[in-house]
N, CA, C and O atoms as a GROMACS GRO file, in nm:
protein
  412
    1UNK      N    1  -2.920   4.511   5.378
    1UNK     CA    2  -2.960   4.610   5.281
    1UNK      C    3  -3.076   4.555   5.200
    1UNK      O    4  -3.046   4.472   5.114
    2UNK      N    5  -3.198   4.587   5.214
    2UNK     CA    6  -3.311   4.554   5.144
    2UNK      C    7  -3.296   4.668   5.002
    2UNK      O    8  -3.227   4.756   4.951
    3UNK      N    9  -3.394   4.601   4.991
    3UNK     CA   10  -3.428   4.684   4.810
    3UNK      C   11  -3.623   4.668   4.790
    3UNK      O   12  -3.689   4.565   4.772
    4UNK      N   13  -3.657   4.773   4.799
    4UNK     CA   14  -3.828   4.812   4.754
    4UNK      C   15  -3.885   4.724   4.667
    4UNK      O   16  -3.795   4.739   4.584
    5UNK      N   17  -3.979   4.623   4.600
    5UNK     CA   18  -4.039   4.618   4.543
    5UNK      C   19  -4.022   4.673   4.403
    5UNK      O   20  -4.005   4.614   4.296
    6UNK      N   21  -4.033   4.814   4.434
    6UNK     CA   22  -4.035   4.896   4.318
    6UNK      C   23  -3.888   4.918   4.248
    6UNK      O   24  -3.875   4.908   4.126
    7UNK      N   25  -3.776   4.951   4.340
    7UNK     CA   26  -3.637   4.951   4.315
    7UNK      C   27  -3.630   4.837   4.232
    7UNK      O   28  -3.535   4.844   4.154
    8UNK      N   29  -3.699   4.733   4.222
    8UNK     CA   30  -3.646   4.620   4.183
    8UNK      C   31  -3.666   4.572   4.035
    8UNK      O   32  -3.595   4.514   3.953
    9UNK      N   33  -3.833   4.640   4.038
    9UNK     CA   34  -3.885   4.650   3.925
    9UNK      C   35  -3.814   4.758   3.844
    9UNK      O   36  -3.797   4.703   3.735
   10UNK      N   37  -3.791   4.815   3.839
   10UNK     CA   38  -3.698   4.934   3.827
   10UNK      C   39  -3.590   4.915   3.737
   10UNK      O   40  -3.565   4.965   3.628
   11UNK      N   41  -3.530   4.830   3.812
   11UNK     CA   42  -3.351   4.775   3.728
   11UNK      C   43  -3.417   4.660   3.669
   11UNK      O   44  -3.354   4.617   3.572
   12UNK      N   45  -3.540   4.586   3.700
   12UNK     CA   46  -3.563   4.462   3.621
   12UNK      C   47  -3.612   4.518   3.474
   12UNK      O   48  -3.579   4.453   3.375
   13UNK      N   49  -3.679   4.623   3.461
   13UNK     CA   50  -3.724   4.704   3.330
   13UNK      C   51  -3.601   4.725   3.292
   13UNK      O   52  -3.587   4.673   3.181
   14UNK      N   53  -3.492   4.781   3.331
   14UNK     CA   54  -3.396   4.841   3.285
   14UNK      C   55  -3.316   4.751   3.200
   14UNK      O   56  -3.278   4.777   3.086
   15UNK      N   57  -3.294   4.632   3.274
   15UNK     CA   58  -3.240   4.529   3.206
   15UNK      C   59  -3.305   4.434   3.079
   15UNK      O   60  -3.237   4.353   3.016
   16UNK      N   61  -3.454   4.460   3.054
   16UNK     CA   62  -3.493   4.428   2.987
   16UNK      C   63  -3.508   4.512   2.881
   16UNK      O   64  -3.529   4.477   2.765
   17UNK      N   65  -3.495   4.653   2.933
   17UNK     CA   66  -3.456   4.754   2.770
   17UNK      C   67  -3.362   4.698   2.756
   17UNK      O   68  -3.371   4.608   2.673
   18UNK      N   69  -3.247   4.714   2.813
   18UNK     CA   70  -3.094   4.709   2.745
   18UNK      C   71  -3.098   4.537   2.644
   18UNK      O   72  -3.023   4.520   2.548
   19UNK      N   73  -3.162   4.469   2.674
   19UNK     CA   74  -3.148   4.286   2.610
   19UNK      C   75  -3.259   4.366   2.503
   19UNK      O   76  -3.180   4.433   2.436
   20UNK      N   77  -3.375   4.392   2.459
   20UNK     CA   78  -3.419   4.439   2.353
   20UNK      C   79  -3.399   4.527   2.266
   20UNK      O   80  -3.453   4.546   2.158
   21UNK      N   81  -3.289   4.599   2.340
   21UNK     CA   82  -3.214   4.697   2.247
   21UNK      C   83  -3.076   4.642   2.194
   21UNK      O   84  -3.034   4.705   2.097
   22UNK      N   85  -2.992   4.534   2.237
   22UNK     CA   86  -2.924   4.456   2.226
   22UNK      C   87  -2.985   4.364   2.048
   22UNK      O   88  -2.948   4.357   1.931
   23UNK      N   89  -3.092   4.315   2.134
   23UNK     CA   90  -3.188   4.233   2.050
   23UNK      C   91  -3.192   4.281   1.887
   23UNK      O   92  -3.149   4.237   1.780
   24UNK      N   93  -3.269   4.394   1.931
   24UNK     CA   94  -3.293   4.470   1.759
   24UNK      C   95  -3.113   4.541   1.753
   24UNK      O   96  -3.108   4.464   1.849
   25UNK      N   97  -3.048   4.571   1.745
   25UNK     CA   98  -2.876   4.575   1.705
   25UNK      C   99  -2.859   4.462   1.636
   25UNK      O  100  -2.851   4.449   1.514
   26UNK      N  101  -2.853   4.395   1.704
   26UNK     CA  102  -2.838   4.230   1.644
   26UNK      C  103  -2.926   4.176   1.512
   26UNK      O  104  -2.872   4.094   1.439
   27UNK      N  105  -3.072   4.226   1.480
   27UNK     CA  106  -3.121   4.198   1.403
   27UNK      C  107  -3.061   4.305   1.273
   27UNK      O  108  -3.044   4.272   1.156
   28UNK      N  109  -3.035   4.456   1.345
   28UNK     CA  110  -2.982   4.525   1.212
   28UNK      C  111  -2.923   4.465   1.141
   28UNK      O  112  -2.940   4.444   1.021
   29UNK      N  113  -2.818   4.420   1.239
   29UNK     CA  114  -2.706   4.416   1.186
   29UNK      C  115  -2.668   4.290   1.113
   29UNK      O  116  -2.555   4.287   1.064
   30UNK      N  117  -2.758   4.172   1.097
   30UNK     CA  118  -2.818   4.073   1.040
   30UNK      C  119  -2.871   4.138   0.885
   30UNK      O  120  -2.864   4.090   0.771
   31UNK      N  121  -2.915   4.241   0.925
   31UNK     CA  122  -3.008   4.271   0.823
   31UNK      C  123  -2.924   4.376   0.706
   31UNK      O  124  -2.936   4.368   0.584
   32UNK      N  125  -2.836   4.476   0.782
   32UNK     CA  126  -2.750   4.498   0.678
   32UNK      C  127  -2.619   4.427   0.641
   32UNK      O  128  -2.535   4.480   0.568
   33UNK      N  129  -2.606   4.321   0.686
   33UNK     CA  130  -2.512   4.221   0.586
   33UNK      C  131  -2.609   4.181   0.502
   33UNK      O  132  -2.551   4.147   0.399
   34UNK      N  133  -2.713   4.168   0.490
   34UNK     CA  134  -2.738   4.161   0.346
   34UNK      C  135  -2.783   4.263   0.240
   34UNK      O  136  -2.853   4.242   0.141
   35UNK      N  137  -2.709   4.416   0.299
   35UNK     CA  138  -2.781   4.499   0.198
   35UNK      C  139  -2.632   4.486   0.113
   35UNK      O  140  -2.537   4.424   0.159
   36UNK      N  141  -2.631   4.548  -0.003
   36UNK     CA  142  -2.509   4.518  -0.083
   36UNK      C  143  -2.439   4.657  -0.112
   36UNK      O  144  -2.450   4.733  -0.209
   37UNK      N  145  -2.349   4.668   0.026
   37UNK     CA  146  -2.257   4.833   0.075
   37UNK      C  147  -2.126   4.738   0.030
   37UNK      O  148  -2.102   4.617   0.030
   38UNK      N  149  -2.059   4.855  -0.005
   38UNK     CA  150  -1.876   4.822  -0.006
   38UNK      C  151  -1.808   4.831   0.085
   38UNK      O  152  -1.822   4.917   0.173
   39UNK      N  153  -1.726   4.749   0.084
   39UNK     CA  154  -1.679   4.647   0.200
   39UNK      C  155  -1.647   4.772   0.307
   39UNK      O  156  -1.709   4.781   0.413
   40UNK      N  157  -1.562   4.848   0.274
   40UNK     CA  158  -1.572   4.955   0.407
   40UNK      C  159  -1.683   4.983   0.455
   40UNK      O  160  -1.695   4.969   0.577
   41UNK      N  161  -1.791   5.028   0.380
   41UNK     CA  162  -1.904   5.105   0.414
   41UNK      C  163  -1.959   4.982   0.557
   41UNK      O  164  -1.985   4.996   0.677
   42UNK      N  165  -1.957   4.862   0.455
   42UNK     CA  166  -2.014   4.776   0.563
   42UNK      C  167  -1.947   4.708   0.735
   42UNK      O  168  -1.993   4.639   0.825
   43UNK      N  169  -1.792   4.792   0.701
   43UNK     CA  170  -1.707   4.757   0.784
   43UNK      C  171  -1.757   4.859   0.842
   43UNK      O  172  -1.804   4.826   0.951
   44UNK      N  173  -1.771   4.997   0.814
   44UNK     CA  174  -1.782   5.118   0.917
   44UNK      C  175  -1.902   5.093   0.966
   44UNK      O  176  -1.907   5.136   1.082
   45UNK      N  177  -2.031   5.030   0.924
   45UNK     CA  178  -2.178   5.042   0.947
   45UNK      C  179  -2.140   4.948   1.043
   45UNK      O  180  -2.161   4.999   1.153
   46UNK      N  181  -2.081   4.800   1.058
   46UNK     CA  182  -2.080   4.696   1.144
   46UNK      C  183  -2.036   4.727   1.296
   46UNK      O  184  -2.094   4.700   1.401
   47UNK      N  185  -1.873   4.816   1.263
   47UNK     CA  186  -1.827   4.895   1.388
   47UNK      C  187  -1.911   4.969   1.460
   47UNK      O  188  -1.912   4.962   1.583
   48UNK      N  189  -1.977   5.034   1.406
   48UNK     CA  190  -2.051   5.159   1.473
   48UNK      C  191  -2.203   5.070   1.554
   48UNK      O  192  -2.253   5.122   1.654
   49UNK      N  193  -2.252   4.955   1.504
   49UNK     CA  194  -2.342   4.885   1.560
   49UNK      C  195  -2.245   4.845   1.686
   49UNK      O  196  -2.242   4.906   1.793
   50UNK      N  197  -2.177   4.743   1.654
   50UNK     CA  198  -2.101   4.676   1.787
   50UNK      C  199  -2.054   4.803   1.870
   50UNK      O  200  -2.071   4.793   1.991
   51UNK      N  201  -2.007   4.902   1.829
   51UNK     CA  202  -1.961   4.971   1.933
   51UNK      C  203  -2.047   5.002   2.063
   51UNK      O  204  -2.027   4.976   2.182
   52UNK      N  205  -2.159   5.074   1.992
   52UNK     CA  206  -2.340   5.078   2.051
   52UNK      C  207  -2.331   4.973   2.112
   52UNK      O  208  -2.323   4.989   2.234
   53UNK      N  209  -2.329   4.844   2.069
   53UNK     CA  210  -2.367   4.716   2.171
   53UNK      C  211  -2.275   4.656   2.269
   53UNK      O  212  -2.298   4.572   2.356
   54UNK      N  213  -2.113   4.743   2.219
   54UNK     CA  214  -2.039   4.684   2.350
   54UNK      C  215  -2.063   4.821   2.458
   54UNK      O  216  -2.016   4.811   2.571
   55UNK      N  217  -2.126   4.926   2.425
   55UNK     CA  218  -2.141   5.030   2.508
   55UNK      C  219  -2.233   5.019   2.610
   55UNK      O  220  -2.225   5.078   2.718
   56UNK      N  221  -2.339   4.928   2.569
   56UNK     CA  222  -2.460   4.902   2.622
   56UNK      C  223  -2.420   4.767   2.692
   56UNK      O  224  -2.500   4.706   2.763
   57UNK      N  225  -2.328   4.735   2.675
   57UNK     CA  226  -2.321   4.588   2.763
   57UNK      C  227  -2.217   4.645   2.871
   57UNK      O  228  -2.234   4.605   2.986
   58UNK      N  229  -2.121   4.725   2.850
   58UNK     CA  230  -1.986   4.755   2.967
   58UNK      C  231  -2.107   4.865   3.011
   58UNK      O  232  -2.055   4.959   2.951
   59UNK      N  233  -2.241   4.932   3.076
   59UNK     CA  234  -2.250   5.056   3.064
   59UNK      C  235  -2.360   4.975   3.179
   59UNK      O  236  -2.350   5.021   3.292
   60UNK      N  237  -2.464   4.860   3.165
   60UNK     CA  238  -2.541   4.795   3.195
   60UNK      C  239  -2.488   4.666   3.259
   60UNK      O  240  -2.443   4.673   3.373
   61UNK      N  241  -2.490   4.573   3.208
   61UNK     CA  242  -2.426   4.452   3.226
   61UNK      C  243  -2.281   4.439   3.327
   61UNK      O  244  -2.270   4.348   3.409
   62UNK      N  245  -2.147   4.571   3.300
   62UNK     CA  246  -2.044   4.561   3.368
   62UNK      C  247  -2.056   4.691   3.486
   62UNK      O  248  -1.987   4.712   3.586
   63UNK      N  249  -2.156   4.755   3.436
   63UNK     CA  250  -2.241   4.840   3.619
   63UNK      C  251  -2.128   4.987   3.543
   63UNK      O  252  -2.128   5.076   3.628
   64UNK      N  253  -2.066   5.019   3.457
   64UNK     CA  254  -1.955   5.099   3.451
   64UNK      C  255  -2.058   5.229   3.482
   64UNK      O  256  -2.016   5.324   3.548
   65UNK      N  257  -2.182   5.227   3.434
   65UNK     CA  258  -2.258   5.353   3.437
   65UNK      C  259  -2.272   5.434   3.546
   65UNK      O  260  -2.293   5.555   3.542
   66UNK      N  261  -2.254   5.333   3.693
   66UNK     CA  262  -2.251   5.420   3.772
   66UNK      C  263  -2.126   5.433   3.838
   66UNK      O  264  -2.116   5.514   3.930
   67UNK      N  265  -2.022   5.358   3.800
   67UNK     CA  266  -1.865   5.406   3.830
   67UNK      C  267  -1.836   5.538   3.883
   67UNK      O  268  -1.913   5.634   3.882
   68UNK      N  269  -1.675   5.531   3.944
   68UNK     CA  270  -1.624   5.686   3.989
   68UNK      C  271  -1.577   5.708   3.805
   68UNK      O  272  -1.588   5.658   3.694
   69UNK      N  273  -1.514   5.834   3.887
   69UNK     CA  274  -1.437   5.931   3.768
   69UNK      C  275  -1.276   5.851   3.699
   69UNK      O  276  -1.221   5.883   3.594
   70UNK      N  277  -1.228   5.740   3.801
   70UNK     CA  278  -1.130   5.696   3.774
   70UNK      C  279  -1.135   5.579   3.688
   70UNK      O  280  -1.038   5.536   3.627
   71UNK      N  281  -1.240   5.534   3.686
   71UNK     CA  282  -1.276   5.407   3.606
   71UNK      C  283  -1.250   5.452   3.447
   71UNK      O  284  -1.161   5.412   3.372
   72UNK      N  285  -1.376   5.569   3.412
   72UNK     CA  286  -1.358   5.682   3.316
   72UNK      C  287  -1.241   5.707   3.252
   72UNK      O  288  -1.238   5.686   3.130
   73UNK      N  289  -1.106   5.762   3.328
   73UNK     CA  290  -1.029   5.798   3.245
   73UNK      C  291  -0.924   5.649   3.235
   73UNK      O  292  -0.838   5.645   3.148
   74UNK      N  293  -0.943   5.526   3.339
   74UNK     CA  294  -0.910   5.430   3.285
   74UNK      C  295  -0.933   5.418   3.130
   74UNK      O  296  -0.863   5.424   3.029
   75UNK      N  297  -1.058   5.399   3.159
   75UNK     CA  298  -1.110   5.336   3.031
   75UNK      C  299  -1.055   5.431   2.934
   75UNK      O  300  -0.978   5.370   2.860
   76UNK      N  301  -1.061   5.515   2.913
   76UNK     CA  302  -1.007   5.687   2.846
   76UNK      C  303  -0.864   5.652   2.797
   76UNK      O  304  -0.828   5.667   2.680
   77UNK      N  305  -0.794   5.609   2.886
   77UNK     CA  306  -0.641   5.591   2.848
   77UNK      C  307  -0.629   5.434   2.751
   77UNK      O  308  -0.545   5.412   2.664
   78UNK      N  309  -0.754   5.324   2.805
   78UNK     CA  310  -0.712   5.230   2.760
   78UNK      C  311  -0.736   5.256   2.577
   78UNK      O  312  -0.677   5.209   2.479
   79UNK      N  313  -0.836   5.340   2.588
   79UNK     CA  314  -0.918   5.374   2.437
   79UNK      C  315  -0.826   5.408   2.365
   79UNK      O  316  -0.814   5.370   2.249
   80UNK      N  317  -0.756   5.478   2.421
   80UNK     CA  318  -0.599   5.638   2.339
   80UNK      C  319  -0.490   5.493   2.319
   80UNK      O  320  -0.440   5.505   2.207
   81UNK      N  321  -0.444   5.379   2.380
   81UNK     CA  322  -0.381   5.335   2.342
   81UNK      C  323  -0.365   5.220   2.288
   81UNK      O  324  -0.258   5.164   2.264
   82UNK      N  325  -0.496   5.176   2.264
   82UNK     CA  326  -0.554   5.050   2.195
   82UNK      C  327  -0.564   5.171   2.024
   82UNK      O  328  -0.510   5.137   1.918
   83UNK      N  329  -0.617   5.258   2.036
   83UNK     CA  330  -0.616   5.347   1.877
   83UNK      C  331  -0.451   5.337   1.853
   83UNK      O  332  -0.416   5.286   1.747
   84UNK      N  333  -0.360   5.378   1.934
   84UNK     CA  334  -0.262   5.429   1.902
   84UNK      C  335  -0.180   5.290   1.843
   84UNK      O  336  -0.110   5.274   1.743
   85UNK      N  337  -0.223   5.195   1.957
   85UNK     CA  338  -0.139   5.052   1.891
   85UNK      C  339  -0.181   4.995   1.722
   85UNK      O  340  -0.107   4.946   1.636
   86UNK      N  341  -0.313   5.022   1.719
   86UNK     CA  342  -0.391   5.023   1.590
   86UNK      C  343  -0.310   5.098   1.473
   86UNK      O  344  -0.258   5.058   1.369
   87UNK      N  345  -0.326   5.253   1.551
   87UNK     CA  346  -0.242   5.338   1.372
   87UNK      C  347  -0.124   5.248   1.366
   87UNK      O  348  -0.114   5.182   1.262
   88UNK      N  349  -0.042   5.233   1.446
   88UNK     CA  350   0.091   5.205   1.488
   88UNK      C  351   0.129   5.090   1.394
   88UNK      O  352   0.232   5.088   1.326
   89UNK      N  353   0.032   4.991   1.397
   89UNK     CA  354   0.018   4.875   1.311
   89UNK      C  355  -0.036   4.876   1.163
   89UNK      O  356  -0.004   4.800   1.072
   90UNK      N  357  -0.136   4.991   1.160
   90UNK     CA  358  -0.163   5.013   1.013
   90UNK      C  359  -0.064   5.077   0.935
   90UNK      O  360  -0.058   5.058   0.813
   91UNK      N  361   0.025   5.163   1.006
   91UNK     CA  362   0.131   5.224   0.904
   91UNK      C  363   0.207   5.164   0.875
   91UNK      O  364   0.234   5.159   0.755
   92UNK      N  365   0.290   5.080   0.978
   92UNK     CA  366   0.394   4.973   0.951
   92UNK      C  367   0.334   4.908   0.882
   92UNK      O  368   0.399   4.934   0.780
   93UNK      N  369   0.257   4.837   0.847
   93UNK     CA  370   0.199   4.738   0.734
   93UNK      C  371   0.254   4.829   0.602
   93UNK      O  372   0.325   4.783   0.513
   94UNK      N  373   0.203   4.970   0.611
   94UNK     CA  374   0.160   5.002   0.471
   94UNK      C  375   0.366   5.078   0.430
   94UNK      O  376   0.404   5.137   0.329
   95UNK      N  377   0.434   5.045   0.535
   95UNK     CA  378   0.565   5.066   0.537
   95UNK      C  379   0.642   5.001   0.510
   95UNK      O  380   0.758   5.043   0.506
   96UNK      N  381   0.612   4.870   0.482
   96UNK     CA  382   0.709   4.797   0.409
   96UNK      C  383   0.820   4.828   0.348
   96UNK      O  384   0.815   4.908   0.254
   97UNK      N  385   0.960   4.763   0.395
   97UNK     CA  386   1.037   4.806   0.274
   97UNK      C  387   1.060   4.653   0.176
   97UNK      O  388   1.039   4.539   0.216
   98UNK      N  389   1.087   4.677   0.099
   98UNK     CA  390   1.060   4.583  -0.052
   98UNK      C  391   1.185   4.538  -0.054
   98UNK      O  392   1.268   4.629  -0.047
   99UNK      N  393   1.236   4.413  -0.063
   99UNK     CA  394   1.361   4.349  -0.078
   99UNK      C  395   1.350   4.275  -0.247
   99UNK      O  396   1.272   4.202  -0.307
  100UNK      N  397   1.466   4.339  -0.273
  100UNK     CA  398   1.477   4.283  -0.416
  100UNK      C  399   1.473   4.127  -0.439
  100UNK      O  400   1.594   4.107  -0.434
  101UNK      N  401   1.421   4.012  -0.459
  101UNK     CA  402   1.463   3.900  -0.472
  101UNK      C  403   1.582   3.829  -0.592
  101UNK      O  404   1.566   3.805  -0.712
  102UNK      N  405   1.695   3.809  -0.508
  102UNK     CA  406   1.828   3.815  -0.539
  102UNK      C  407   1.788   3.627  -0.637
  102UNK      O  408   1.695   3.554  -0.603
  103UNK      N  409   1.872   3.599  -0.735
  103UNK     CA  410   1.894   3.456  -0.804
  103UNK      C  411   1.985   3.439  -0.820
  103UNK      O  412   2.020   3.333  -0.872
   0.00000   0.00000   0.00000
């Protein structure tokens, strides 16, 4: 199985968007840890960068982009229950029950 010249150049551009778009993410996101947001704000601004950059790395880098349909709702189910283990754990935290400390 050969590959064109051009095919090659092709995915070699491609891969060099995705590392410069990687690149500047990385500098944002350098750049807004030092703007002075509250701590959520900067937690939600940080997520939403990495998410972008793990999207661009499983999408490029792990080939998922050109995957079947089954990979998809893999990933789909793993998403629904990685959230779900998440709430699952934030409520119980905030569920505590309180034990009197007995003397």
């Amino acid at each position: 199985m050969e590959h064109s010249h051009e095919e090659i150049k092709k995915h070699v551009r491609k891969y060099i968007f995705v590392f410069v778009a990687l690149m500047a993410l990385t500098v944002i996101t350098v750049v807004v840890s030092y703007l002075h947001l509250t701590i959520t704000t900067a937690v939600i601004v940080a997520l939403f960068i990495a998410t972008i950059k793990g999207s661009l790395v499983a999408a490029y880098f792990m080939h998922l982009i050109s995957e079947k349909k089954v990979i998809y709702i893999t990933l789909l189910f793993t998403v629904f229950f990685f959230i779900g283990l998440i709430v699952l754990t934030m409520t119980a935290f905030h569920d505590q029950v309180m034990i009197p400390h007995v003397s």
